[in-house]
C-alpha positions, 0 to 999 in steps of 0.5 A: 504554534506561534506564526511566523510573522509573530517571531521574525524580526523586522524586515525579514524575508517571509519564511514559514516554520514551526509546523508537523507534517505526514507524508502519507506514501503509497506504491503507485499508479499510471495517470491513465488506463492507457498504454503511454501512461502505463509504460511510463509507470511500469518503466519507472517502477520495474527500474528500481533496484529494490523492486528488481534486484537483477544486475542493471547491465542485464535486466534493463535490456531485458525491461526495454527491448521486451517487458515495456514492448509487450506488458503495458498494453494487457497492463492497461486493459487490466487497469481499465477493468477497475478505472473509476471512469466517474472521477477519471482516476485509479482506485488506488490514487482516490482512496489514498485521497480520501484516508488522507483527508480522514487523517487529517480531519482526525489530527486537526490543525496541528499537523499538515498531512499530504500524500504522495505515490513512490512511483507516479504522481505525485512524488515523493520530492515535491510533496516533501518540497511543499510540506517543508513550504508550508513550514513543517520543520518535523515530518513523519513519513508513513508508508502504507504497507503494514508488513515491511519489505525492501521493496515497499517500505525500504524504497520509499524510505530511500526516496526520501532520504535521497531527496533530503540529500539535495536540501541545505536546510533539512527538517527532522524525520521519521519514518513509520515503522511496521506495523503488522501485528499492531493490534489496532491493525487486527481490530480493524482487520476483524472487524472488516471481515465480521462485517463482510460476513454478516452481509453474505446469506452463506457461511464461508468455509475458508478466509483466504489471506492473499498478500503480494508475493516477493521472490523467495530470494527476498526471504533468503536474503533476510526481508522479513515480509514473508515472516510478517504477513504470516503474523498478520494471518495468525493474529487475524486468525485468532480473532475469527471463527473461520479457518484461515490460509495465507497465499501470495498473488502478482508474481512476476518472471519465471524466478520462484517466488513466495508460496502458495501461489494464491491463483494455484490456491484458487484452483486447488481449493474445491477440490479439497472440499472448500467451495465457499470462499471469502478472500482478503488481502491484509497487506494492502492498506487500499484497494488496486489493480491487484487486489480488484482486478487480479482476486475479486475478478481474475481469482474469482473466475479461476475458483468458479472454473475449479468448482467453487460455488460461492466467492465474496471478496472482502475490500481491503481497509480503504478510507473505512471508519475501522482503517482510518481510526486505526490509521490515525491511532497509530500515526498519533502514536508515532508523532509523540513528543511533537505534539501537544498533550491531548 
């Protein structure tokens, strides 16, 4: 890439351009394990019309008077549970550091890659502010959910595009697509869980997918969340040995959501003669409150009670070598045409 400085007529003011940029996005995390900060995050989270659907006019008391009075407490204590109290920061937030960092060692000095989180810190509207400074005239937003949902990937796509709305001068976007059933992702997937296996001096008699729920009202309304995690366990399951079942965690309200619940799942399966038990979560690109409080801790307490004698839970791809290889793969893919040819 020519420089700046190298193109622009004398006496011009400094301005950068000419470069490509990542915006590696996840969900999100409350700054501290502590009751301010959690209510700020959930607050901000719980608000967004694509998280919950419910008319404003009636879910915002609801969320004020009630939800922020009474969950952010437990939430917090939740979040103490699997705080890194070393690095003083959540899973979520140094893992989501550490695959950027390992993207961008592996796309060079042709791409600038930063992060951001939907909901916290730091945001979309400034990390989109600072790749812009650097000079990236063509970004590539990539949100870390493999299945897409409105949910996930939609809202940050209209965080986006709504933070572009303010700009005069915009750069050239494009947003990661699914990537479900991309066979670089059931590589990495198989891979993780053969490794995971080959530590334990048990054999499994069951894989457990667990992903996280959505209301069934979703599917109804034609997300295609639910029919893609189902792809992503019928291709994993294709690779391994070990039967497989789908379920759905972290539901939220009375409403009827995804099933099978993936804490009932836990609590049916010794009796239907499973007892050994391997768990994953195939739809999150990183390790968070739900997957290391709420099934490696919680999950493992429920099966244990029901009768379950051994339990493994499989991290998810993380900043792993198989994660970032298929990660960095699929980022170069989508970055055709703006790169150099390699």
């Amino acid at each position: 890439m020519m420089s700046a400085a190298a193109t622009l007529p004398a006496g011009h003011p400094p301005v950068a351009f000419g470069r490509v940029g990542v915006l590696l996005v996840n969900l999100g995390t409350p700054d501290a394990p502590e009751t301010g900060p959690v209510r700020r995050y959930l607050a901000e989270f719980l608000s967004d019309r694509r998280v919950v659907e419910l008319p404003p006019i009636l879910w915002q008391p609801l969320l004020r008077g009630v939800v922020l009075m009474t969950r952010p407490k437990q939430t917090a204590a939740n979040y103490a549970k699997v705080w890194d109290t070393q690095a003083n920061d959540s899973p979520l937030r140094i893992i989501t550091i550490a695959q950027a960092a390992a993207l961008a060692r592996d796309l060079g000095t042709d791409v600038i890659v930063d992060w951001a989180m939907r909901y916290g810190t730091p945001t979309i509207p400034d990390r989109l502010a600072a790749l812009k400074a650097a000079g990236c005239e063509r970004i590539l937003i990539a949100p870390l959910y493999p299945q897409y949902s409105s949910a996930t990937t939609g809202t940050v796509n209209d965080k986006v595009f709504a933070t572009l709305m303010k700009w005069r001068w915009q750069p050239a976007i494009r947003t990661l697509p699914p990537y479900h059933d991309d066979p670089l992702l059931i590589d990495a997937l198989a891979e993780t869980f053969a490794a995971g296996v080959a530590g334990l001096d048990w054999t499994p008699d069951l894989l457990l997918t667990s992903f996280h729920g959505m209301p069934r009202s979703t599917l109804d309304k034609g997300d295609p969340y639910h029919c893609q995690c189902r792809k992503t366990a019928r291709l994993l399951s294709e690779r391994i040995a070990t039967p497989l079942q789908v379920s759905f965690q972290s539901r939220l309200g009375r409403a009827e959501w995804l099933k099978p619940y993936t804490d009932a799942t836990l609590a049916e399966l010794p009796a239907r003669g499973v007892t050994k038990l391997v768990v994953m979560c195939p739809g999150f690109s990183a390790d968070n409150l739900e997957t290391l409080e709420e099934v490696a801790m919680e999950g493992r307490a429920t099966f244990a009670a029901a009768g379950g004698t051994h339990f493994a839970y499989l991290p998810c791809l993380n900043a792993g070598v198989p994660g970032n290889a298929a990660l960095t793969a699929i980022v170069r893919r989508e970055l055709a045409g703006w790169l150099p040819a390699t």
